[in-house]
C-alpha positions as CSV (number, residue, x, y, z in Angstrom):
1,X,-50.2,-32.9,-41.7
2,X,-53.9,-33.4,-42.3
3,X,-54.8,-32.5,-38.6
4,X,-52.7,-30.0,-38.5
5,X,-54.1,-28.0,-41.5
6,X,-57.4,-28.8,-40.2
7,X,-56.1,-27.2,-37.0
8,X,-55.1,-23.7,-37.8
9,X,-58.1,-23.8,-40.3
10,X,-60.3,-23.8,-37.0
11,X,-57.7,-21.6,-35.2
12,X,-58.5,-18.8,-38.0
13,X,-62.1,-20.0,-38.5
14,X,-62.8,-19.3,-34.8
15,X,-61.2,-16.0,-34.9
16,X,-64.1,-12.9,-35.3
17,X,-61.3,-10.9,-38.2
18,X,-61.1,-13.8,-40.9
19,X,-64.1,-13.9,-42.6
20,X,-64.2,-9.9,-42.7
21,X,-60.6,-9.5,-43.7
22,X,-61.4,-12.0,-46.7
23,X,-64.1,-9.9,-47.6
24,X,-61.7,-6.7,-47.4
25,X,-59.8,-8.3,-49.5
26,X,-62.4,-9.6,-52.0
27,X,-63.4,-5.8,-51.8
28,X,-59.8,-5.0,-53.6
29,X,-60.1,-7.3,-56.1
30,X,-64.0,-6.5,-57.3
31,X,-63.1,-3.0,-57.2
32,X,-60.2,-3.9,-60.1
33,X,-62.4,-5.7,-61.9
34,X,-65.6,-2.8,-62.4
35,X,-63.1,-0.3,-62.4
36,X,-61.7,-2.3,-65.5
37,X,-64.9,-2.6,-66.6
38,X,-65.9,0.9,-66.1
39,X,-63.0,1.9,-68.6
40,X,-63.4,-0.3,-71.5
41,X,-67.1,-0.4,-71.7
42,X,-68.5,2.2,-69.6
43,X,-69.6,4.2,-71.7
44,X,-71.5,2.3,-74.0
45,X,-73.2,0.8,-70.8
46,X,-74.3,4.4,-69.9
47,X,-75.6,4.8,-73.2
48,X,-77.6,1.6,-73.3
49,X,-79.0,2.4,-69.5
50,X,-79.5,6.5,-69.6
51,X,-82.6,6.3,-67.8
52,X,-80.6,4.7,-64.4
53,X,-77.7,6.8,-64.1
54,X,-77.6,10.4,-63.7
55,X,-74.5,11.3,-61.9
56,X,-72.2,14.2,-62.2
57,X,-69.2,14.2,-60.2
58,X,-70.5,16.1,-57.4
59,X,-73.6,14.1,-56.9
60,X,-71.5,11.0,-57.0
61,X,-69.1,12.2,-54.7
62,X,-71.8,12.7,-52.4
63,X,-73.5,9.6,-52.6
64,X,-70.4,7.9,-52.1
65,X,-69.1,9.9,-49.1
66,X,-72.3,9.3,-47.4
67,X,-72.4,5.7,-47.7
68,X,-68.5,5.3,-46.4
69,X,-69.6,8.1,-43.0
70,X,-73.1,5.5,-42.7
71,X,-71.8,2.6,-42.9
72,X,-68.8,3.4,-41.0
73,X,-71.1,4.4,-38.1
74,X,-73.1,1.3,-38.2
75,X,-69.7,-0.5,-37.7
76,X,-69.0,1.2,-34.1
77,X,-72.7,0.4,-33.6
78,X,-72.0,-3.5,-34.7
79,X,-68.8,-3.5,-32.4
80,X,-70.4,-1.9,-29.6
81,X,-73.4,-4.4,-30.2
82,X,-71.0,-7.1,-29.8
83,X,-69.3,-6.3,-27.2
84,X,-72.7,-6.1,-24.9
85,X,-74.0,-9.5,-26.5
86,X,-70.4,-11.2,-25.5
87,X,-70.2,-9.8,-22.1
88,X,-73.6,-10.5,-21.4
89,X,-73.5,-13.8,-22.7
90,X,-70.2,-14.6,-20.7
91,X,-72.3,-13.6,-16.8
92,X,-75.0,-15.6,-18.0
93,X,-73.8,-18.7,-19.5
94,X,-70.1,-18.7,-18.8
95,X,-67.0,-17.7,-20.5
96,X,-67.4,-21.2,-22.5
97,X,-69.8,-20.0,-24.4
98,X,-67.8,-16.6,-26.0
99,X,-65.8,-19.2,-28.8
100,X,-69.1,-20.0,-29.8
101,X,-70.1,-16.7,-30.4
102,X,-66.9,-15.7,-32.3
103,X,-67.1,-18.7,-34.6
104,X,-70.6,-17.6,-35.7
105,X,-70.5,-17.1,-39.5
106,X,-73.6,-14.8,-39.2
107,X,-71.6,-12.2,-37.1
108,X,-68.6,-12.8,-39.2
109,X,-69.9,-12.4,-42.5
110,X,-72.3,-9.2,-41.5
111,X,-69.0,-7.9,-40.2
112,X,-67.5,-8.0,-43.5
113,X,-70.0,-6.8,-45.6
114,X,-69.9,-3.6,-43.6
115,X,-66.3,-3.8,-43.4
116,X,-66.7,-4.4,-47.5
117,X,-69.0,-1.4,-48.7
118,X,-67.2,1.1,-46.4
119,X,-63.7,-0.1,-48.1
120,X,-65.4,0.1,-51.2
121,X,-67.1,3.4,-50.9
122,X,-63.4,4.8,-50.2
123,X,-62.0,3.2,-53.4
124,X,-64.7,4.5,-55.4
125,X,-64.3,8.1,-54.5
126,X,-60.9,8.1,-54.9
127,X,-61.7,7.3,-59.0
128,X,-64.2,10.4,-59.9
129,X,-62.4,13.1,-61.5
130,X,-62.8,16.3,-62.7
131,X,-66.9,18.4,-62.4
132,X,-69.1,19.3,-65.2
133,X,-66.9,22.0,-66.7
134,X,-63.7,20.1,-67.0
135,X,-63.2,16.3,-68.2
136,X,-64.2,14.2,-65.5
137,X,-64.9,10.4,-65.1
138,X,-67.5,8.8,-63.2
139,X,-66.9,5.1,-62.9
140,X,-70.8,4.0,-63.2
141,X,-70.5,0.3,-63.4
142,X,-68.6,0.7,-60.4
143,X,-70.9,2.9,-58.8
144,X,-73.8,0.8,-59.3
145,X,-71.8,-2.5,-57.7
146,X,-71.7,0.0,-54.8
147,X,-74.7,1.4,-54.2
148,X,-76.0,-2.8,-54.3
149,X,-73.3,-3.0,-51.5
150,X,-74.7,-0.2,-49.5
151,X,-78.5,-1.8,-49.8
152,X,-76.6,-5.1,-49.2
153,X,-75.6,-3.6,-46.0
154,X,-79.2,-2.4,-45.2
155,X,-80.2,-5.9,-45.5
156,X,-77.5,-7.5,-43.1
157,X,-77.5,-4.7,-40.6
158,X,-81.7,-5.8,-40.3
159,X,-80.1,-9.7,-40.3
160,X,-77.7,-9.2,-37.8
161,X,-80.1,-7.7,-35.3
162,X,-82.2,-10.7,-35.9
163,X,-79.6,-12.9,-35.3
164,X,-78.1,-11.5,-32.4
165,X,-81.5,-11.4,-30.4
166,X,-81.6,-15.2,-31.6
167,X,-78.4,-16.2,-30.9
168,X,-78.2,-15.3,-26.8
169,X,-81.4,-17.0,-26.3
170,X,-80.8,-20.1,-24.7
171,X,-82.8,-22.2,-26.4
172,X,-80.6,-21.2,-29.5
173,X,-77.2,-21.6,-27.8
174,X,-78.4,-25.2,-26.5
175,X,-79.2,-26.0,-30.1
176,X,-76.0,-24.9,-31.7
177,X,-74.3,-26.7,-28.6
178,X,-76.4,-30.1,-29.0
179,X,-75.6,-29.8,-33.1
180,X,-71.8,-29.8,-32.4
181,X,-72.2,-32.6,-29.6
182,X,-73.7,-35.4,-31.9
183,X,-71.5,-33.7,-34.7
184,X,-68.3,-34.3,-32.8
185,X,-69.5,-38.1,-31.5
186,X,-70.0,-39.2,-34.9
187,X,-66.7,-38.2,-36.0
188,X,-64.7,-39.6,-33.3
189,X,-66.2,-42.7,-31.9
190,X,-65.1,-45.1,-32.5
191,X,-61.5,-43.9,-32.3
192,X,-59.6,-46.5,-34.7
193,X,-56.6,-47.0,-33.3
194,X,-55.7,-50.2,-34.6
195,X,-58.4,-53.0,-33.7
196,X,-59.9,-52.5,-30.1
197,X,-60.3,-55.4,-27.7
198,X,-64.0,-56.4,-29.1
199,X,-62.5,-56.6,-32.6
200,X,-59.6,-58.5,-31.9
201,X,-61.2,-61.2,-29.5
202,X,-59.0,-61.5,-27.2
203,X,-60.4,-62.2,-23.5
204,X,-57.6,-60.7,-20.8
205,X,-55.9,-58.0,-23.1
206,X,-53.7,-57.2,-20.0
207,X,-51.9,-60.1,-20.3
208,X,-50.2,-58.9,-23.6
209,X,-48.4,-56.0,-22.1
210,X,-44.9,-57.2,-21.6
211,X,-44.1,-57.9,-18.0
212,X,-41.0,-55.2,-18.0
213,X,-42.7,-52.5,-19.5
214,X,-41.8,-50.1,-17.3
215,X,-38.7,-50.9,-16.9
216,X,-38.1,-51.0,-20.9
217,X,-39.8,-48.3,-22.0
218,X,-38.8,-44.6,-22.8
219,X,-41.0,-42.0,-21.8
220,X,-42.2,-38.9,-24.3
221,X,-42.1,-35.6,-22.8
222,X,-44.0,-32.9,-25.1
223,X,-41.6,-29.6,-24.7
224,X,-45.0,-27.3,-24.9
225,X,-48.2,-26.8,-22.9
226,X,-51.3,-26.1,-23.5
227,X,-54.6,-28.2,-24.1
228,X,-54.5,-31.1,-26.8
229,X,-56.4,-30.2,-29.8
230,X,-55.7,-33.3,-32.0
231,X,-54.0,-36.1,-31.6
232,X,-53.3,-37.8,-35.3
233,X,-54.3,-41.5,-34.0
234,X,-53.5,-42.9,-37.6
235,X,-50.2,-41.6,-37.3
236,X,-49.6,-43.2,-34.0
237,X,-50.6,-46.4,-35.2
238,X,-48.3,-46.3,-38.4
239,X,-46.3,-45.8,-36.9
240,X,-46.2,-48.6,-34.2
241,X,-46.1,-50.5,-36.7
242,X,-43.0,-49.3,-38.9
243,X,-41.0,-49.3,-35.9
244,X,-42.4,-52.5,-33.8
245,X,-43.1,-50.6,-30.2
246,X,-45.9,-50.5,-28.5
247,X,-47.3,-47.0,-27.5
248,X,-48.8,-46.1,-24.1
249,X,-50.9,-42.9,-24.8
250,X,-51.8,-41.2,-21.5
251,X,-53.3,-38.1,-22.7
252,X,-56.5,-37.5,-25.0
253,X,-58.1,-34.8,-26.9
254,X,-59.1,-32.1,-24.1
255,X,-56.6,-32.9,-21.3
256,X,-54.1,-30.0,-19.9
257,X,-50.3,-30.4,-20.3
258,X,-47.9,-28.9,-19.1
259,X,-44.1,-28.2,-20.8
260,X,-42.1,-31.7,-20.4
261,X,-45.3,-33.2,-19.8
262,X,-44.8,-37.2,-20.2
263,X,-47.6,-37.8,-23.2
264,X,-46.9,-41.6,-22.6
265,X,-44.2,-44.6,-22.8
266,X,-42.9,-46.4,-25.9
267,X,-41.6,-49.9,-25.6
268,X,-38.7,-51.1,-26.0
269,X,-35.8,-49.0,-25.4
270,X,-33.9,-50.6,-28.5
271,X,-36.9,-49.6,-31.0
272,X,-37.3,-45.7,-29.7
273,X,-35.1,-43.7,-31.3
274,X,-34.5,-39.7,-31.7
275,X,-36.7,-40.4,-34.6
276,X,-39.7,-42.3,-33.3
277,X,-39.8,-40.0,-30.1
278,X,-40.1,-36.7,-32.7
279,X,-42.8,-38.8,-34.6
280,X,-44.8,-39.3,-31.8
281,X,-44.7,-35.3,-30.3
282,X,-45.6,-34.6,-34.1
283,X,-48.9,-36.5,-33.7
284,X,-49.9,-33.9,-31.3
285,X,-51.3,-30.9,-31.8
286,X,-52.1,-28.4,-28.6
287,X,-53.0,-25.0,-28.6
288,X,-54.0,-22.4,-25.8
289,X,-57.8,-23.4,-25.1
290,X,-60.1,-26.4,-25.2
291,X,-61.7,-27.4,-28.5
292,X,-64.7,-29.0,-29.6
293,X,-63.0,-31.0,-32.8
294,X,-62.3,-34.0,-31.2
295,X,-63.5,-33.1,-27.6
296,X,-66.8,-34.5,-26.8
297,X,-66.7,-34.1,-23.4
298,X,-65.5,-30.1,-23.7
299,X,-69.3,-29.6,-25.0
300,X,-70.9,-31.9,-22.1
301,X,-68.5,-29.7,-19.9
302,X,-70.7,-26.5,-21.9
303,X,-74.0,-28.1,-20.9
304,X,-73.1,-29.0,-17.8
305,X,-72.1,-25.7,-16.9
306,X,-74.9,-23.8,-17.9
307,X,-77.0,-26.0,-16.2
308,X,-74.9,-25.2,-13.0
309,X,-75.3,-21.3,-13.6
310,X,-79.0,-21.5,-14.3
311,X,-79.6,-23.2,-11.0
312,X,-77.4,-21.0,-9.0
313,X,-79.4,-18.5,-6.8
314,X,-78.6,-15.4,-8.8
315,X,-80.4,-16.8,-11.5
316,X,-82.9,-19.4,-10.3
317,X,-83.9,-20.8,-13.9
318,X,-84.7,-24.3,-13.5
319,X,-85.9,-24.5,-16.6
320,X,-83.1,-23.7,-18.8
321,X,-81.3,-26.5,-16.2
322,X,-83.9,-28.8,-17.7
323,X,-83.3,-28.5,-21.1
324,X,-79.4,-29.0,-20.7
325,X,-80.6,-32.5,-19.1
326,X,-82.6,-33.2,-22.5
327,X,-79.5,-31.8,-24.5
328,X,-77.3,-34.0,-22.4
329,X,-79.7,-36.6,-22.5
330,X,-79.5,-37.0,-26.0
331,X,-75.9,-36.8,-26.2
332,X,-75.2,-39.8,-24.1
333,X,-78.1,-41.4,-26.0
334,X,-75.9,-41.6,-29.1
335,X,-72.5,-42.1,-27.3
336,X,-74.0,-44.9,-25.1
337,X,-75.5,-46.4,-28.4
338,X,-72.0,-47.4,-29.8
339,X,-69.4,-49.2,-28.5
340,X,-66.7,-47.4,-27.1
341,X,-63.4,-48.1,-28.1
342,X,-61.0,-50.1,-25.9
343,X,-58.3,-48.9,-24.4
344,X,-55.8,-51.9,-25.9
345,X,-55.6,-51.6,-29.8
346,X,-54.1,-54.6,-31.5
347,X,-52.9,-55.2,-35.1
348,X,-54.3,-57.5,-37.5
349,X,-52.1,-60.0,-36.4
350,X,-52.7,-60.1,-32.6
351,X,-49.9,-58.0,-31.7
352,X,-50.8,-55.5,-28.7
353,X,-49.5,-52.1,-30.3
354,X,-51.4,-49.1,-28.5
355,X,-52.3,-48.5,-24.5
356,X,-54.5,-45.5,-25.3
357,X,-56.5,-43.5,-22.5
358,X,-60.3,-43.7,-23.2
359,X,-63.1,-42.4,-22.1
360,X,-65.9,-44.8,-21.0
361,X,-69.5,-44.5,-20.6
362,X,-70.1,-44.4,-17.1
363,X,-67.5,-41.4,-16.5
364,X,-68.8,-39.4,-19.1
365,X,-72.3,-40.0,-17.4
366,X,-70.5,-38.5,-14.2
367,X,-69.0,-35.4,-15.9
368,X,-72.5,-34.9,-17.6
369,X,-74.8,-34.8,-14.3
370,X,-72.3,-34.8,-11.0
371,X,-72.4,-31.0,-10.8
372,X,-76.2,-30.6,-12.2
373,X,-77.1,-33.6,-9.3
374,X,-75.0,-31.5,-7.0
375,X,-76.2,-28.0,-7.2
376,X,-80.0,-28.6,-7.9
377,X,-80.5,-32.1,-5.7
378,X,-82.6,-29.7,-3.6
379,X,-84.6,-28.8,-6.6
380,X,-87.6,-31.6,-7.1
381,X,-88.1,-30.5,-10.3
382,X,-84.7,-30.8,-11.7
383,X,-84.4,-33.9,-9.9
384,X,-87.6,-35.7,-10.8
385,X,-86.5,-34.6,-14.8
386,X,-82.9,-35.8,-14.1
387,X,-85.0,-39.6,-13.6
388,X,-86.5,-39.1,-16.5
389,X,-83.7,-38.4,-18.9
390,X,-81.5,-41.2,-17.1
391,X,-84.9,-43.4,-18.1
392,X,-84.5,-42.3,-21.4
393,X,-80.8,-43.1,-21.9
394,X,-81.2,-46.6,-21.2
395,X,-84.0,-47.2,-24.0
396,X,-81.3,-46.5,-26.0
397,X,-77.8,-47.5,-24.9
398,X,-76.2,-50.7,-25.0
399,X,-76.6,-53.6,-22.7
400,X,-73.6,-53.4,-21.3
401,X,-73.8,-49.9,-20.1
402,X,-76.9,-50.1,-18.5
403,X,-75.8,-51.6,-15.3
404,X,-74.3,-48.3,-14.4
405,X,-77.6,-46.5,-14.5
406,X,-79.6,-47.7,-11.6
407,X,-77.4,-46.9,-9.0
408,X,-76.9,-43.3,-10.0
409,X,-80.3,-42.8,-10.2
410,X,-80.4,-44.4,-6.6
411,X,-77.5,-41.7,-5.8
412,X,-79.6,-39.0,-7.3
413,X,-82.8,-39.6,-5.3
414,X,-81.2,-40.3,-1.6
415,X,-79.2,-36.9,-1.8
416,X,-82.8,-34.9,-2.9
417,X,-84.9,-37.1,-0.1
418,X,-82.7,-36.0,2.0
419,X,-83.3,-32.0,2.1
420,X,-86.9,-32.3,1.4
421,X,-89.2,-31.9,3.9
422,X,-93.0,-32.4,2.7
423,X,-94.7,-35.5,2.5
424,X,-96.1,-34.4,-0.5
425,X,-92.9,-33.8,-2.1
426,X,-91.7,-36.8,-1.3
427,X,-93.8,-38.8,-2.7
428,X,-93.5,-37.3,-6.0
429,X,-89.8,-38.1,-5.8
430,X,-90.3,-41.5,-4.7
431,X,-92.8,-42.3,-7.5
432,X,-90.8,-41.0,-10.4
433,X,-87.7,-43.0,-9.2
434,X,-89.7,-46.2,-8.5
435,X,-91.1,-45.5,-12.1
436,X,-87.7,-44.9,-13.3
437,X,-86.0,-48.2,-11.5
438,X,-88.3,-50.0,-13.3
439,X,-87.6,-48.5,-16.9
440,X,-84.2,-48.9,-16.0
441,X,-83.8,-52.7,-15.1
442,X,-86.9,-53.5,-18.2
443,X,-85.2,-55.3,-21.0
């Protein structure tokens, strides 16, 4: 239930109409309460403040119709605004990047102010009755909240300009992607899915899957597709446990499925029942796109792909491709500085309980710099940086991963020597990978 709530919350946080439609309806509620205000002790407030207000019920009618017409026009500007900024951002950096964009609280919230003060405006009008000859009523508490709103506006509208020339840089979108990478590492690895190989000691862990597994176990078909948002590992586990099987998980956080998609195998046949196979499609959560929650690779697969477009010939921008290789750099820094959980889970008592599907270092290496290595091994810049970084990841990864790290960088400099031409050039390249062979087998 946890993950699920936690689910739609990002489902609704990641939509650009939340944020402003809780303001609109914040809008409702303030108006009730000066309105309220307005009739009880408005006029001893004018009294006490004759020197601020002024109003008749023309003038205020006015002031109030201009603000809604303004502010309504610096909404189509906002939208228009946006929709450039998003379509631009897609050519340049990929259609990856767009979520981003929508989830950005800065757009969202100047959204709703405007949305807010022009809602506001409407509702304020609607109370001032009567002109100067007749009774009339001029709500000035009311009125003041509003015209605060409307300079409110003035300020975000300035804000959101700021922000949006900030926020398509792409030293800005690397940031906010590198901030959610080490974010969503923390939080997930090590994935505690009962006690992992390391924890539980035990030397051939294959040994303790039960020699007719396949043939006595059930498979679990998932009756939706989609991408896996969540997947309730806790749950899974408990749940091993209350019914004594042991769980094959095939799938992960990120992966497509498709509708009677096997999510994995449950042993033995005697043990799975209706109940247990519903418990086990309950742990998973899948939706129509990718997510960042617990999808680290999703945001290497970000990086990664900027670097690709930045190094394609339309754009020809090496250098944003080098800072994706520090942002990626420092990503696999932290991952490769923890130990990654095994794919056999045990209980406390020995007892093998969960086959998950993990990731492991040296493929998330791959997925991180095949395409980059791919697309810019003709580029000696990008190459000679690439060395570095992969220098830099093994000061600070674990012993046991380091072994996988010289011969990429091997891989990396025979496919660049090989479409280079220039002596000089190639002994630039062979320096900075003798340089970086040598970091990388230093203890």
């Amino acid at each position: 239930m946890k993950n699920r709530l936690r689910a739609f919350w990002d489902d609704l946080t990641s939509t650009y109409w939340f944020v402003p439609a809780l303001m609109a309806a914040a809008t409702f509620v303030l108006f009730y309460i000066t309105v309220s205000l307005d009739v009880l002790i408005g006029g001893d407030f004018v009294r006490s403040t004759s020197w601020l207000f002024h109003n008749t019920p023309d003038s205020a009618r006015l002031i109030f119709s201009t603000i809604a017409s303004a502010v309504m026009t610096v909404i189509g500007v906002v939208f228009s605004l946006t929709m450039v900024v998003l379509t631009l951002t897609s050519q340049q950096y990929g259609p990856l990047i767009v979520t981003n964009f929508m989830r950005d609280r800065g757009n969202q919230i100047s959204l709703g102010t405007f949305t807010a003060t022009f809602i506001y405006s409407l509702l304020i009008l609607r109370t001032i009755r009567g002109s100067l000859t007749e009774g009339f009523f001029i709500p000035h508490i009311s009125s003041l909240v509003g015209f605060l709103l409307a300079l409110a506006s003035l300020a975000i509208l300035i804000y959101f300009i700021h922000h949006v020339s900030m926020s398509i840089q792409s030293t800005q979108i690397l940031a906010d992607i590198r901030s959610q990478l080490l974010d969503t590492i923390g939080d997930v690895f090590p994935i505690q899915i009962g006690e992992d190989v390391q924890q539980a000691r035990i030397d051939h862990p294959k040994e303790h899957v039960p020699e007719n597994f396949d043939d006595q176990s059930q498979s679990i078909r998932f009756p939706e597709s989609g991408y896996i948002d969540y997947i309730d590992s806790e749950a899974l586990f408990a749940l091993t446990l209350e019914h004594d099987v042991l769980l094959e998980v095939k799938y992960r956080p990120g992966d497509f499925i498709t509708a009677r998609s096997i999510l994995g195998r449950a042993y033995p046949l005697e043990h799975v029942t209706p109940e247990v196979v519903r418990a086990i499609q309950a742990a998973y959560i899948v939706g129509d796109r990718r997510t960042p929650a617990q999808d680290v690779e999703f945001l290497i697969d970000q990086l990664a792909s900027i670097a690709v477009r930045a190094l394609s010939p339309g754009i020809n921008d090496p250098f944003t491709a080098q800072m994706c290789l520090d942002r990626l750099g420092e990503g696999l820094c932290k991952l490769g500085s923890r130990r990654l959980p095994s794919a056999y889970r045990f209980d406390h008592d020995g007892r093998l309980r969960v086959i998950a599907s993990s990731i492991t270092f040296e493929t998330t290496l791959y997925r991180a710099f095949d395409e980059i290595r791919h697309y810019g091994g003709r580029d000696l810049k990008v190459t000679i940086h690439l060395l570095d970084v992969l220098a830099t990841i093994s000061e600070c990864v674990i012993d046991e991963y380091r072994d996988v790290l010289p011969p990429y960088a091997e891989a990396i400099w025979r496919a660049c020597r090989s479409g280079l031409t220039e002596d000089l050039d190639l002994r630039r390249l062979d320096t900075a990978y003798y340089e970086t062979q040598r970091a990388l087998k230093a203890d």
